[in-house]
C-alpha positions in Angstrom: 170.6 -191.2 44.3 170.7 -195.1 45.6 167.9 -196.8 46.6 168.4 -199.9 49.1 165.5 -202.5 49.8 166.4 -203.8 53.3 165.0 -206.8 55.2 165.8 -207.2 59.0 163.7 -209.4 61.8 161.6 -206.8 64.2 161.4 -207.6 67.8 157.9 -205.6 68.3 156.6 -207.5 65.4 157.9 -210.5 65.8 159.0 -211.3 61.9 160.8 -210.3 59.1 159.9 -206.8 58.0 161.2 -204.4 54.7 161.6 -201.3 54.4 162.9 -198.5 51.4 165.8 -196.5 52.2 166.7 -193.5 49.7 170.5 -192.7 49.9 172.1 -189.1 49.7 174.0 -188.3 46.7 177.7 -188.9 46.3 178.3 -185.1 45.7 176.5 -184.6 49.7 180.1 -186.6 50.7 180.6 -189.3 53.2 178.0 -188.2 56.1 176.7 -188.6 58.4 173.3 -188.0 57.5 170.1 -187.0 59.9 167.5 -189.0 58.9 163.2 -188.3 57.7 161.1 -191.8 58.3 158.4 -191.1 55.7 155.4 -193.5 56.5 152.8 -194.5 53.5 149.1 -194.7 54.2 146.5 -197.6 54.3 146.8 -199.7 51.4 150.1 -198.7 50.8 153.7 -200.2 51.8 157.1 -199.2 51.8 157.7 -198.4 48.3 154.8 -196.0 47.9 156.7 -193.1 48.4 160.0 -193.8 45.6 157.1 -195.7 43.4 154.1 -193.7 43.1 155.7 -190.2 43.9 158.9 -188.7 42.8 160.2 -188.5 46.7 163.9 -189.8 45.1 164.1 -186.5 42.7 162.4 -184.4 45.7 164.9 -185.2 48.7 167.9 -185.4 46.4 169.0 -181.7 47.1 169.5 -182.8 50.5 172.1 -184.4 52.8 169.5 -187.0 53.8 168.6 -190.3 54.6 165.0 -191.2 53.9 163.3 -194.2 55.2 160.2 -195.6 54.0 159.0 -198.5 56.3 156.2 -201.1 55.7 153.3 -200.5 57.6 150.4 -202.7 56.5 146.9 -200.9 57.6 148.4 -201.1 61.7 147.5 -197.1 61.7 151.2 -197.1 62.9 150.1 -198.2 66.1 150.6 -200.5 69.2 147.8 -203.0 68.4 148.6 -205.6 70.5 151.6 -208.4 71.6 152.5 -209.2 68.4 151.6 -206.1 66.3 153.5 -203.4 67.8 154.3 -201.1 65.1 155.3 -198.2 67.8 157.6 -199.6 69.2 159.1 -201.3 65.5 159.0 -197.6 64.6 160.9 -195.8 67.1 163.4 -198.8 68.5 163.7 -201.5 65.9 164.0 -199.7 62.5 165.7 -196.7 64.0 168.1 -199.2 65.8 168.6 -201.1 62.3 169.6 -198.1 60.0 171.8 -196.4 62.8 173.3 -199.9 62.6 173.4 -199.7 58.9 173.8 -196.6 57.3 176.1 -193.5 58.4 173.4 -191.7 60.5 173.8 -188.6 62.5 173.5 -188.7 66.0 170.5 -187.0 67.8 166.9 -186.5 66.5 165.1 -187.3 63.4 162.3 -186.0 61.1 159.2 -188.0 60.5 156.6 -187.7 58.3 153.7 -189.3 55.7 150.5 -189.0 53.9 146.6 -190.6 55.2 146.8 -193.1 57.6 150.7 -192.3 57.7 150.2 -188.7 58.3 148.0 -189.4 61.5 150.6 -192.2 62.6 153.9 -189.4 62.0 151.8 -187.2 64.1 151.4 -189.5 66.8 154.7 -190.3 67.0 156.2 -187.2 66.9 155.0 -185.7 69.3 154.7 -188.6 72.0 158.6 -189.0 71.5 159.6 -185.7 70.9 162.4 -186.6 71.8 163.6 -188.8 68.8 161.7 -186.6 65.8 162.5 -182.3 65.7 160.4 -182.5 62.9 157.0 -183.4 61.9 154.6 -183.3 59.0 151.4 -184.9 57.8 149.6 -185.1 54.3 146.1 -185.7 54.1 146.3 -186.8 57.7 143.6 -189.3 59.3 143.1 -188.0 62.8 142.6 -191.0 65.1 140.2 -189.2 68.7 139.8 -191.9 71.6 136.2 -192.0 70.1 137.1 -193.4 66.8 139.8 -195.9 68.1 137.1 -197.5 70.9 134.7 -198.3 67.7 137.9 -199.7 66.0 138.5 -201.9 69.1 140.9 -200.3 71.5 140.6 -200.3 75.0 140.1 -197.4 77.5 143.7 -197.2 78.0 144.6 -198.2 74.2 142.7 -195.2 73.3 143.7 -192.7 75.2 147.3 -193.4 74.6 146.7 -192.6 71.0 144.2 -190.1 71.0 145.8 -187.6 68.5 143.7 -184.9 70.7 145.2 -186.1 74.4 148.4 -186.3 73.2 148.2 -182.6 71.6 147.6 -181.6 75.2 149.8 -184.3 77.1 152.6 -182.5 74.2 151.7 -179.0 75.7 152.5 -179.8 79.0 155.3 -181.7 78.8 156.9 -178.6 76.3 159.2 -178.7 73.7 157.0 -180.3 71.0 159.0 -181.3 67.4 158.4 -178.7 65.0 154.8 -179.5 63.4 153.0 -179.1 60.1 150.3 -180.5 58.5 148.0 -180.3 55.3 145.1 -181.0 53.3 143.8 -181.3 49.7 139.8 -179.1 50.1 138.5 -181.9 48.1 140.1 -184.5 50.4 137.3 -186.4 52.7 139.4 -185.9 55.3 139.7 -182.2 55.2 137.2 -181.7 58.2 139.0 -183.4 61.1 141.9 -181.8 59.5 140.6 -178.6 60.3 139.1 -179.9 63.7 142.5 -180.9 64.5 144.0 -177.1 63.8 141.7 -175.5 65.5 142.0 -177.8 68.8 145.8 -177.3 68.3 145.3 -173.3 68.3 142.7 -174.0 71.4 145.5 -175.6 73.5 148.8 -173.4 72.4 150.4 -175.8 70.3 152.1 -174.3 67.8 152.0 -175.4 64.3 151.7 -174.8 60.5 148.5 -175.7 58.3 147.9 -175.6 55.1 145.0 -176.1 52.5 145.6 -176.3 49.0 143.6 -177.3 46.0 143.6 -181.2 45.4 142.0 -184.2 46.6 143.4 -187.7 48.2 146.1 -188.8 45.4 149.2 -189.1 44.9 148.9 -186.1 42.7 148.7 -184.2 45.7 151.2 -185.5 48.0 153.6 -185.6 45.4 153.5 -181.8 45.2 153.2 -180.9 48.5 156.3 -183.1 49.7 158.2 -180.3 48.8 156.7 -178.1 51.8 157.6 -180.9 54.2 161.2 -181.6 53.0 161.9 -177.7 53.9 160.6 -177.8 56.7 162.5 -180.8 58.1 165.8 -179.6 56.4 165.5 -176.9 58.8 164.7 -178.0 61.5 167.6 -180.9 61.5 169.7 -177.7 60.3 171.1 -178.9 57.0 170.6 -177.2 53.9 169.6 -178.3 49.9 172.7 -178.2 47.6 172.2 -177.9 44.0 168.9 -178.4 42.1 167.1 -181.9 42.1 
């Protein structure tokens, strides 16, 4: 499988950003490819994923492009005029390796682990209609609560209120396909399980899962797995081979 380090200039952000793309195999032929946007967590950057975990090995069965973007610690977020990482998510970078690579029209998958779990999330299902397929690791669940003691405004935080936007999702119909999961030794395996239950409590449906582990890499690096099926179906494409 190829690797590609890419540098273009963001619009939202203003600047030159990077980001990690893994390419399919030869042996998956010419494309095109749907694509998985697989977003690292705070502290991280954009090769967390191909560095620190074996995603390369892990998507390689599949006729699949996956993009790992650089973040910083923006919570994958609209912050503010110049640090817009929303909008770099969803227009710029998707605009840049439609531009690039041979994608497949129509929707994406989008996932990530911590701070990147919570921001796939968020994403997902506020633009349902760009990701069919979600899925968090160890997710950090932002409520309007939290993000006003981080700064946000009224209307900042209730944009990206992972609760309001369950509901807002509900509403609207025709969420992405949703899963999540946590480590029972992870810290954040409370709002975790807040988060499913105020799912259940609204009628969103979704998958969750606890296994054994904690927050490392150890973890998301197994659990990967789960996620990659579940986007492989949900884009409707199938692993070929062993990886």
């Amino acid at each position: 499988m190829n690797l590609a380090t890419m540098h273009f200039r963001s619009e939202a952000l203003g600047r030159q950003v990077t980001y990690t793309a893994v390419l399919p195999e030869p042996r998956h032929g010419p494309g095109p490819f749907p694509v998985l946007y697989q977003l690292h967590g705070r502290g991280g950057d954009h090769s967390g994923w191909v560095v620190q975990g074996r995603l390369v090995i892990h998507a390689a069965p599949y006729p699949l492009i996956v993009v790992c973007p650089d973040g910083g610690v923006s919570g994958w977020r609209n912050r503010s005029v110049n640090e817009r990482y929303e909008d770099f998510v969803t227009r710029d970078l998707a605009a840049h390796v439609a531009a690039t690579f041979h994608v497949r029209p129509g929707r994406a998958a989008i996932g990530g682990l911590s701070m990147g779990g919570g921001g796939a999330i968020r994403l997902g299902l506020k633009h349902p209609e760009l990701y069919a397929s979600i899925w968090g690791h160890s997710s950090a669940i932002f409520t309007g609560e939290r993000l006003r003691a981080d700064g946000a405004s009224e209307a900042e935080s209730d944009a990206d209120d992972l609760y309001a936007i369950a509901l807002r999702a509900v509403q609207a119909g025709g969420a992405p396909r949703l899963g999540f999961d946590c480590g029972v030794d992870d810290s954040l395996l409370e709002n975790n399980r807040a988060y499913h239950r105020h799912l259940e409590a609204v009628g969103l449906g979704h998958a969750y899962h606890e296994h054994p582990g904690a927050h490392t890499w150890e973890y998301w690096d197994t659990h990967v797995v789960e996620a990659l099926r579940q986007h492989a179906e949900a884009l409707g494409i199938r692993a070929e081979g062993g990886s």
